[in-house]
OpenMM code with the backbone's topology and positions (N, CA, C; nanometers):
from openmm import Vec3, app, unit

residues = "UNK UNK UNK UNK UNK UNK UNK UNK UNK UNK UNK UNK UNK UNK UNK UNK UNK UNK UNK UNK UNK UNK UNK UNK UNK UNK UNK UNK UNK UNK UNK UNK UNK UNK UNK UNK UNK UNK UNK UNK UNK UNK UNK UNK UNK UNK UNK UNK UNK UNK UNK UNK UNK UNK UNK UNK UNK UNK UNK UNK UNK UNK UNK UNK UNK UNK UNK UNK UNK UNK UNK UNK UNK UNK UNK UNK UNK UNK UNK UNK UNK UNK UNK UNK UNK UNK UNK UNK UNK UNK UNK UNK UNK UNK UNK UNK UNK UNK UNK UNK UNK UNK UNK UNK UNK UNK UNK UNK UNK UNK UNK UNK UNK UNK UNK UNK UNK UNK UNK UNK UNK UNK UNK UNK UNK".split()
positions = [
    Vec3(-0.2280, -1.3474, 1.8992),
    Vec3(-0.3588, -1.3603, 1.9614),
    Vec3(-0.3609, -1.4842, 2.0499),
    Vec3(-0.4302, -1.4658, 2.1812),
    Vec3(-0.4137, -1.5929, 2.2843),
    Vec3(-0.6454, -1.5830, 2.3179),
    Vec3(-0.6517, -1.6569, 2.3030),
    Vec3(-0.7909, -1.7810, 2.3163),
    Vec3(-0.7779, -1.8172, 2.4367),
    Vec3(-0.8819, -1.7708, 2.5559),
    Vec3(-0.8349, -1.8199, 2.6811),
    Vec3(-0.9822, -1.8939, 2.6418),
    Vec3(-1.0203, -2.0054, 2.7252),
    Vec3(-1.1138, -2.0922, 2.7334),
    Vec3(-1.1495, -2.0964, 2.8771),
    Vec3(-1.3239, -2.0791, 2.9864),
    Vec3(-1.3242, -2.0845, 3.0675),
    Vec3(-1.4498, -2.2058, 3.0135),
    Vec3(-1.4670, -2.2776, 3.1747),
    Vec3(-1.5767, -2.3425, 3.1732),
    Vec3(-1.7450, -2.2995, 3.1685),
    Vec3(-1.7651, -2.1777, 3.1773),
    Vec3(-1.8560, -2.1507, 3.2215),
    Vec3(-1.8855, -1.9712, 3.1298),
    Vec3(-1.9739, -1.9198, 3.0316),
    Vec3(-1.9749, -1.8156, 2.9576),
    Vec3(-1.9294, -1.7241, 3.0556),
    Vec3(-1.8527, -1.5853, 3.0001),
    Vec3(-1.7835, -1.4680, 3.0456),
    Vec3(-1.9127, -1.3750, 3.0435),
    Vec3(-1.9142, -1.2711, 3.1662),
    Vec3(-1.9696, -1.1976, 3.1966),
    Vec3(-1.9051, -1.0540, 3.1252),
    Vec3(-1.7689, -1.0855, 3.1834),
    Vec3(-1.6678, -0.9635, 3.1317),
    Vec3(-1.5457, -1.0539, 3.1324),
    Vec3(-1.4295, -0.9893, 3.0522),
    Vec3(-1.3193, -1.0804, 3.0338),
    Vec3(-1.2321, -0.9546, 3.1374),
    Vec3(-1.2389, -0.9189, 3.1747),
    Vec3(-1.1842, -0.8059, 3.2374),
    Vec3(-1.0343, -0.7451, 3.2003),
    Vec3(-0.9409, -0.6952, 3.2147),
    Vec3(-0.8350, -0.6306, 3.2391),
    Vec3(-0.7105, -0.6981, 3.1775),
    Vec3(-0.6286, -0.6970, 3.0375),
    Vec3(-0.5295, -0.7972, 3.0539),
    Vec3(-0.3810, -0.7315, 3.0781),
    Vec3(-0.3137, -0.7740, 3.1011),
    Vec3(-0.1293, -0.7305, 3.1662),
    Vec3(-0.0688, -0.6933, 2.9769),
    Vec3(-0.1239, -0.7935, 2.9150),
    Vec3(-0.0590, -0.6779, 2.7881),
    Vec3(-0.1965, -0.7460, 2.6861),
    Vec3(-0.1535, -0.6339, 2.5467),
    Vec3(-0.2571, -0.6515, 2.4580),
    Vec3(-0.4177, -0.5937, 2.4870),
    Vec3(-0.5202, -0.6087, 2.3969),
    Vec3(-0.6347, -0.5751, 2.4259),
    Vec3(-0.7068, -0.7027, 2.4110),
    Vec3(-0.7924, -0.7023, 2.5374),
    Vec3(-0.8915, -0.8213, 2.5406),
    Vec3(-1.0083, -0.7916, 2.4956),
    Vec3(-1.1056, -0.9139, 2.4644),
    Vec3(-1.2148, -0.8893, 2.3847),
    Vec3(-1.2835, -0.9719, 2.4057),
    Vec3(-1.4381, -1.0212, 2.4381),
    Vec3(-1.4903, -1.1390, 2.4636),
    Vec3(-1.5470, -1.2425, 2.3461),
    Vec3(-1.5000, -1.3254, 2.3641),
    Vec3(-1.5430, -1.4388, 2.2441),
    Vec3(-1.4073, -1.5024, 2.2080),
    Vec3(-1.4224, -1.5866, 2.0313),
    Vec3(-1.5448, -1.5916, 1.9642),
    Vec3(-1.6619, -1.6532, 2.0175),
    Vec3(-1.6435, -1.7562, 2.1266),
    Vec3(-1.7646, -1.8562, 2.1919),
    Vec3(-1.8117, -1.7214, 2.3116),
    Vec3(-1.8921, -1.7980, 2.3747),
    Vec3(-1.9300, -1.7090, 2.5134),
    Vec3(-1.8710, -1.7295, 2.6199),
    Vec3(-1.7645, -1.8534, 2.6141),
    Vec3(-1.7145, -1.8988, 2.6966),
    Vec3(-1.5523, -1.9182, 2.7374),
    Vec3(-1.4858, -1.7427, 2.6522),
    Vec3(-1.4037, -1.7219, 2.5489),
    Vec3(-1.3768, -1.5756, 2.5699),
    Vec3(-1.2102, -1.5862, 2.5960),
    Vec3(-1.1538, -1.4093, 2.5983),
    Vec3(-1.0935, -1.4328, 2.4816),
    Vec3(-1.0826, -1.3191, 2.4138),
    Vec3(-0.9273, -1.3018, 2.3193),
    Vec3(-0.8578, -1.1940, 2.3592),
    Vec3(-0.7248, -1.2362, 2.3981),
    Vec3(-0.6274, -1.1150, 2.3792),
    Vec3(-0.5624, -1.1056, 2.2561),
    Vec3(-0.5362, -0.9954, 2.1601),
    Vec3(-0.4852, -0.9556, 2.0687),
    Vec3(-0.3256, -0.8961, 2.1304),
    Vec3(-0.2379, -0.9036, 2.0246),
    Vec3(-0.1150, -0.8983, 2.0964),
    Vec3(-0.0198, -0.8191, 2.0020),
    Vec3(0.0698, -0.6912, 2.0260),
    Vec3(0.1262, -0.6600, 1.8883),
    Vec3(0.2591, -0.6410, 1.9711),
    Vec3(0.3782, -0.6333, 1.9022),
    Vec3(0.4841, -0.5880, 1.9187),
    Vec3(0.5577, -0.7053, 2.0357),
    Vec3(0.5261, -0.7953, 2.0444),
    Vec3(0.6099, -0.9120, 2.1228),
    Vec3(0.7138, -0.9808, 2.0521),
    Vec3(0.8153, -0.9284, 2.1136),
    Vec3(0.9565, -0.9492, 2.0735),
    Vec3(0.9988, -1.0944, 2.0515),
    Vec3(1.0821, -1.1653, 1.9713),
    Vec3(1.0721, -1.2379, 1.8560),
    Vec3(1.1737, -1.2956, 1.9951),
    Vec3(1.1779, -1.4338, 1.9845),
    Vec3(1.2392, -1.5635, 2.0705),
    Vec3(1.2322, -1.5712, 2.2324),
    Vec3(1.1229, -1.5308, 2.2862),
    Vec3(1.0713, -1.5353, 2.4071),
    Vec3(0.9659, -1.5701, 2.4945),
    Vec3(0.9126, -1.5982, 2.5592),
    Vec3(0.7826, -1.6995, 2.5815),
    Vec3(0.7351, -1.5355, 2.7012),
    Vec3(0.6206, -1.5431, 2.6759),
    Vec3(0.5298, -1.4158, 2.6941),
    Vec3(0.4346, -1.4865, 2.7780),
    Vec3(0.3920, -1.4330, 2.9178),
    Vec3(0.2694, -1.4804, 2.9874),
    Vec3(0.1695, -1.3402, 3.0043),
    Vec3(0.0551, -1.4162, 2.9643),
    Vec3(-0.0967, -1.3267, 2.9783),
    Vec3(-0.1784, -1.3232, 3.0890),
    Vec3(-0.1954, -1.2327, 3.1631),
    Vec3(-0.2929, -1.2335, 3.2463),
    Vec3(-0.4134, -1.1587, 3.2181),
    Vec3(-0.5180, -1.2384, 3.2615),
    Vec3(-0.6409, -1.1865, 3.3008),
    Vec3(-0.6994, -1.1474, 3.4510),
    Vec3(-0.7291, -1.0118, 3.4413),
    Vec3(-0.7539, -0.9910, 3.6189),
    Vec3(-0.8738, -0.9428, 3.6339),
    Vec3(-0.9755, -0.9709, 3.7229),
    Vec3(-1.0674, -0.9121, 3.7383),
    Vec3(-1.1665, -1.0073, 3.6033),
    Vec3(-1.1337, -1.0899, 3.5796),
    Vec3(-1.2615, -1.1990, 3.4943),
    Vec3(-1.3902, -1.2169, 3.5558),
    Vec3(-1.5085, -1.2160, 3.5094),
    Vec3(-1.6212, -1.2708, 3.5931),
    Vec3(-1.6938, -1.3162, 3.4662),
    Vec3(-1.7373, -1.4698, 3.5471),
    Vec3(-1.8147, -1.5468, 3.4521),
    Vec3(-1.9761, -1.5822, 3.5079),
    Vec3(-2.0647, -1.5992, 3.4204),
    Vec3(-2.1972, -1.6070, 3.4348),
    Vec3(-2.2616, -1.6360, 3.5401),
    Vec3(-2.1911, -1.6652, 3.6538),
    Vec3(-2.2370, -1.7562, 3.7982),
    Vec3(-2.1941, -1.6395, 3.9303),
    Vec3(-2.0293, -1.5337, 3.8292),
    Vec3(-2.0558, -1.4034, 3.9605),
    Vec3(-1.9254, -1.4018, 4.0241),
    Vec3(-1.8512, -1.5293, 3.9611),
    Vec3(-1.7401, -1.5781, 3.9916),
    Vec3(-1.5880, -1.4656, 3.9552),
    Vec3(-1.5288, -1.4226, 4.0289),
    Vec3(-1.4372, -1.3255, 4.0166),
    Vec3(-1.2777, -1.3860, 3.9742),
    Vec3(-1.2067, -1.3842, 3.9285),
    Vec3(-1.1122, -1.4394, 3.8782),
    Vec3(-1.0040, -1.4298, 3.7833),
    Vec3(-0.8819, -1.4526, 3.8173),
    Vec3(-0.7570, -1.4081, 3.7455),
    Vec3(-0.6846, -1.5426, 3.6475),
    Vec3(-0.6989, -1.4886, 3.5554),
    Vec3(-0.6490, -1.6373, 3.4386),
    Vec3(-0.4916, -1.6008, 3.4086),
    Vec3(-0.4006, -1.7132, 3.3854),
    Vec3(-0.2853, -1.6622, 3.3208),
    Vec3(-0.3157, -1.7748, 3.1881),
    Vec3(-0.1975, -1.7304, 3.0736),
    Vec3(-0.1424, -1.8280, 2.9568),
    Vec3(-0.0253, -1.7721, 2.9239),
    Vec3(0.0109, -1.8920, 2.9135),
    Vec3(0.1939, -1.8698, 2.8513),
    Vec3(0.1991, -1.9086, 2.6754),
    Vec3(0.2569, -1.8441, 2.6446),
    Vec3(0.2966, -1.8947, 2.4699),
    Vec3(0.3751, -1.8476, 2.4264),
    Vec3(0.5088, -1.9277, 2.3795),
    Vec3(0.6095, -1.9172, 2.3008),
    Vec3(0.6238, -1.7853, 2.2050),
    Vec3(0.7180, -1.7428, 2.1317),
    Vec3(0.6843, -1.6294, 1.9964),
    Vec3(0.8389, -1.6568, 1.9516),
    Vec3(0.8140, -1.7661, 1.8596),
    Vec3(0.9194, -1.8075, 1.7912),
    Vec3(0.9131, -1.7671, 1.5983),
    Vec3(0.9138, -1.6638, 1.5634),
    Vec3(0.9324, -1.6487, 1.4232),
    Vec3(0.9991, -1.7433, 1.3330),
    Vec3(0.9147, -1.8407, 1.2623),
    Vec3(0.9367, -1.9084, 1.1473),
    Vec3(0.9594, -2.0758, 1.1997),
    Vec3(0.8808, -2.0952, 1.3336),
    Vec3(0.8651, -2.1951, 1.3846),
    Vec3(0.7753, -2.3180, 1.3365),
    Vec3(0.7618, -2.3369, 1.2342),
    Vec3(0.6837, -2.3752, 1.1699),
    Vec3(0.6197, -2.5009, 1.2055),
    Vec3(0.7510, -2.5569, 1.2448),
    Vec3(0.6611, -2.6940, 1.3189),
    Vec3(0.6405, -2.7231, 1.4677),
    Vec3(0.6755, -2.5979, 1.5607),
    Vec3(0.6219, -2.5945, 1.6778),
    Vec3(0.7159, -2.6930, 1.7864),
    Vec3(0.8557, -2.6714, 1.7429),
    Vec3(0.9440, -2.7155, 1.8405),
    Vec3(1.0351, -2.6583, 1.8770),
    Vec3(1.0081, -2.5222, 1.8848),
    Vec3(1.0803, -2.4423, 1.9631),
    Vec3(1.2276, -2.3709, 1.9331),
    Vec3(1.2413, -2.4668, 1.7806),
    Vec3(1.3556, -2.3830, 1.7553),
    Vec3(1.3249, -2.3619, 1.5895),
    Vec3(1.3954, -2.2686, 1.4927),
    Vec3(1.3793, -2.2634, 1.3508),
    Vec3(1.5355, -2.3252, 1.3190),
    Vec3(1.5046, -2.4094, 1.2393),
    Vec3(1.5904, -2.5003, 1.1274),
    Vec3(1.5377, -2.5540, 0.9797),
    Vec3(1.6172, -2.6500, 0.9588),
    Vec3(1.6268, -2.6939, 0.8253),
    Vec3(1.5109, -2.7688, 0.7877),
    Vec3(1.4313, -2.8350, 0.9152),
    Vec3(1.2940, -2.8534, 0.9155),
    Vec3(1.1716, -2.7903, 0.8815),
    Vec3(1.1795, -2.6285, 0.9220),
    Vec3(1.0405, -2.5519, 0.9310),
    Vec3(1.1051, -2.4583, 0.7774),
    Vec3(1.2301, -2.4839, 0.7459),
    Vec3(1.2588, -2.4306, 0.6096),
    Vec3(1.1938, -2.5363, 0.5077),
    Vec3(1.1936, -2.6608, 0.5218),
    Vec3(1.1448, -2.7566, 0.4402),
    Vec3(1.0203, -2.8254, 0.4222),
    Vec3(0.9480, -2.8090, 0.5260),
    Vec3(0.7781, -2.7157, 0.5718),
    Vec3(0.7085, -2.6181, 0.4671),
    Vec3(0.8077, -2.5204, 0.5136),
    Vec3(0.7626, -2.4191, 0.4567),
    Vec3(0.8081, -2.3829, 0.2451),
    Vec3(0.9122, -2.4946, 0.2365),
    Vec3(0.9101, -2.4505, 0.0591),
    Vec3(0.7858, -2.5898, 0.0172),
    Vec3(0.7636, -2.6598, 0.0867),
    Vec3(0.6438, -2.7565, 0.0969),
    Vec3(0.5253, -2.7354, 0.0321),
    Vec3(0.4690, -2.6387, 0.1447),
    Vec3(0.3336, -2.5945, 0.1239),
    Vec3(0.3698, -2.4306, -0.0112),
    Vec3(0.4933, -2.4074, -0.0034),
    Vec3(0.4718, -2.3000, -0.1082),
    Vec3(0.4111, -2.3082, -0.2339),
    Vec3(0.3206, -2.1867, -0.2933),
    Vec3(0.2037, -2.1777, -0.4037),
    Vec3(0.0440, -2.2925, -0.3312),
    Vec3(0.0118, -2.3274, -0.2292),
    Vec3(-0.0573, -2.3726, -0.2018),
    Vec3(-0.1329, -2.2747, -0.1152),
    Vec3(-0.2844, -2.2797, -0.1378),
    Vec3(-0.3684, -2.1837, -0.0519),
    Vec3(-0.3293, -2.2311, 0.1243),
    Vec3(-0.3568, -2.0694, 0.1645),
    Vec3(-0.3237, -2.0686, 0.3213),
    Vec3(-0.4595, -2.1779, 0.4152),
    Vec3(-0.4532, -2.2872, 0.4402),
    Vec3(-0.5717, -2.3747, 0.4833),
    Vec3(-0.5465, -2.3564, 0.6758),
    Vec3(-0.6318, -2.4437, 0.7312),
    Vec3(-0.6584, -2.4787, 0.8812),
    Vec3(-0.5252, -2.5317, 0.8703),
    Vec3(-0.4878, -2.6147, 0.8422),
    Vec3(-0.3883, -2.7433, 0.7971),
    Vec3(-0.1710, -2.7056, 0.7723),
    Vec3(-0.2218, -2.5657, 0.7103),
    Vec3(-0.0882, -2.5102, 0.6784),
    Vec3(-0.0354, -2.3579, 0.6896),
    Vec3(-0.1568, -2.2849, 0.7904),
    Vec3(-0.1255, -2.1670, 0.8116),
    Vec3(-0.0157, -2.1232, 0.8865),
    Vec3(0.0518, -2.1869, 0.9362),
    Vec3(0.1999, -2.1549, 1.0403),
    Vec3(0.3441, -2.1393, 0.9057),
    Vec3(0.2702, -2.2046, 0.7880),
    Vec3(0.3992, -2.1823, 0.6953),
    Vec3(0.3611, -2.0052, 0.6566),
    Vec3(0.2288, -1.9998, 0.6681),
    Vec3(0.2665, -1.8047, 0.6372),
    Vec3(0.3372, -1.7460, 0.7136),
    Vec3(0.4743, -1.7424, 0.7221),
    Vec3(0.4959, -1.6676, 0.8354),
    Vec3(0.4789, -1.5497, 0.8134),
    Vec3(0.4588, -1.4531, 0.7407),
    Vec3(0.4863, -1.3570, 0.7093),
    Vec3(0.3692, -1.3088, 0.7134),
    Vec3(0.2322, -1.3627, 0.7109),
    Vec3(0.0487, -1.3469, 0.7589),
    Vec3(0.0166, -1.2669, 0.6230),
    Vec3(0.0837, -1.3034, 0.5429),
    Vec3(0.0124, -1.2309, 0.3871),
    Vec3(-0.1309, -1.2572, 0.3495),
    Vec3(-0.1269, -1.3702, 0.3639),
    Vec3(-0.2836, -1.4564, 0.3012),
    Vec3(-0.2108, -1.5750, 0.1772),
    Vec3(-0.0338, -1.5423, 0.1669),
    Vec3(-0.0195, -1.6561, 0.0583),
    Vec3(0.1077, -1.7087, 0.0861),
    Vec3(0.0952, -1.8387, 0.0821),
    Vec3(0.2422, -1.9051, 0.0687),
    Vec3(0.3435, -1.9380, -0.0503),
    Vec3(0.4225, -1.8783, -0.0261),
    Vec3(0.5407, -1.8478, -0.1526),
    Vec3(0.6354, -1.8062, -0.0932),
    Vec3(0.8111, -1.7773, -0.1697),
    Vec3(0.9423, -1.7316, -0.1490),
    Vec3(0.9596, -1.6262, -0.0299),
    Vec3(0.8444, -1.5200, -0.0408),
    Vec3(0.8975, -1.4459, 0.1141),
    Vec3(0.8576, -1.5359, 0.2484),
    Vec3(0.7801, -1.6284, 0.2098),
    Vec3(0.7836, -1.6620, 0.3730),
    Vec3(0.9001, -1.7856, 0.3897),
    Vec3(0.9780, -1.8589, 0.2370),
    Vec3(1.0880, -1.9403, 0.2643),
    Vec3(1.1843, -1.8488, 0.3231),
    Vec3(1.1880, -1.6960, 0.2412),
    Vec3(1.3059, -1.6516, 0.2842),
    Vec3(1.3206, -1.5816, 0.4138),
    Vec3(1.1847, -1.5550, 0.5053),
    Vec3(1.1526, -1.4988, 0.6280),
    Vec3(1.2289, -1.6302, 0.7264),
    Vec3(1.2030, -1.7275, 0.6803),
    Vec3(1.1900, -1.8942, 0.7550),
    Vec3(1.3650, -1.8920, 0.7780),
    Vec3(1.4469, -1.8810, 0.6439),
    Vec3(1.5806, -1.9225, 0.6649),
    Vec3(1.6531, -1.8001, 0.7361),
    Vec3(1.5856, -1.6804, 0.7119),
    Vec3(1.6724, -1.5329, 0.8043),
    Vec3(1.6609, -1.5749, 0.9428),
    Vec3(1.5663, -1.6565, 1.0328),
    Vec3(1.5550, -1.6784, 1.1704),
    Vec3(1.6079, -1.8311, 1.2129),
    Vec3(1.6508, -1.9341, 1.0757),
    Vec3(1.7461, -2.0188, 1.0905),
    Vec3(1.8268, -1.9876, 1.2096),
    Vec3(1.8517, -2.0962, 1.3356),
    Vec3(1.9799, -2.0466, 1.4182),
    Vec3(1.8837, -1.9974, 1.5776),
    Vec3(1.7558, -1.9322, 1.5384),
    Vec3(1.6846, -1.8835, 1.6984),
    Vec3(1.6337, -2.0019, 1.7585),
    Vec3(1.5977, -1.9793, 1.8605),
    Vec3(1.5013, -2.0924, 1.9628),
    Vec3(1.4918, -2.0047, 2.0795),
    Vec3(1.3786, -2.0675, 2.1150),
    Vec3(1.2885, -2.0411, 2.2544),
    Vec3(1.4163, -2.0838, 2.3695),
    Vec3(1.3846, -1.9525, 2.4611),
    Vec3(1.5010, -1.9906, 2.5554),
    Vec3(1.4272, -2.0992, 2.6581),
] * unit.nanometer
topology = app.Topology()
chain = topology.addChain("A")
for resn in residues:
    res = topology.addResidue(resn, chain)
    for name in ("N", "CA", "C"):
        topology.addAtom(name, app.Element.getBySymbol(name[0]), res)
């Protein structure tokens, strides 16, 4: 899921290049929902045809990584986001430690250590 942020509330979020868009959660706020994006590649979103509260016509892009078991958001999985992730294991999924689910169960425990060490070795090209 990609959170585009405009200055000014959305009229319509219009049209996106992949995924389904949706307006919100703010008013000032697209979401694209995103399924099937292939695991170690950086993915760009467009929005075409946006119009916001003033009439304003407009095409948004966002770029974001899709690194499986990236836990700490540097682009590659190692011995780090493995040690992250047996960390927070048996601890509720919070604001604070949701990137150790990798696996989006609702709980942190052994399948998401062992999801974490199978992608040991990838990185963002």
């Amino acid at each position: 899921t990609i959170v585009l942020s405009f200055a000014n509330s959305m009229s319509s979020c219009g049209t996106s290049s992949a995924g389904s868009v949706s307006s919100g959660p703010n008013p000032n706020q697209c979401t694209v929902d995103l399924t099937g994006v292939p695991n170690a590649q950086y993915l760009t979103v467009t929005l075409s045809d946006a119009i916001d509260s003033t009439g304003a016509i407009g095409t948004a892009s966002a770029t974001m990584g899709a690194l499986v078991g990236d836990t700490n958001a540097d682009a590659s999985v190692n011995s780090a986001d493995i040690g992250q992730t047996k960390a927070q294991s048996g601890s509720p999924v919070s604001g604070s430690n949701f990137r150790e689910d990798v696996n989006t169960d609702g709980d942190l425990n052994s399948a998401d250590i062992g999801l974490v060490k199978s992608k040991s070795g990838t990185a963002l090209p």
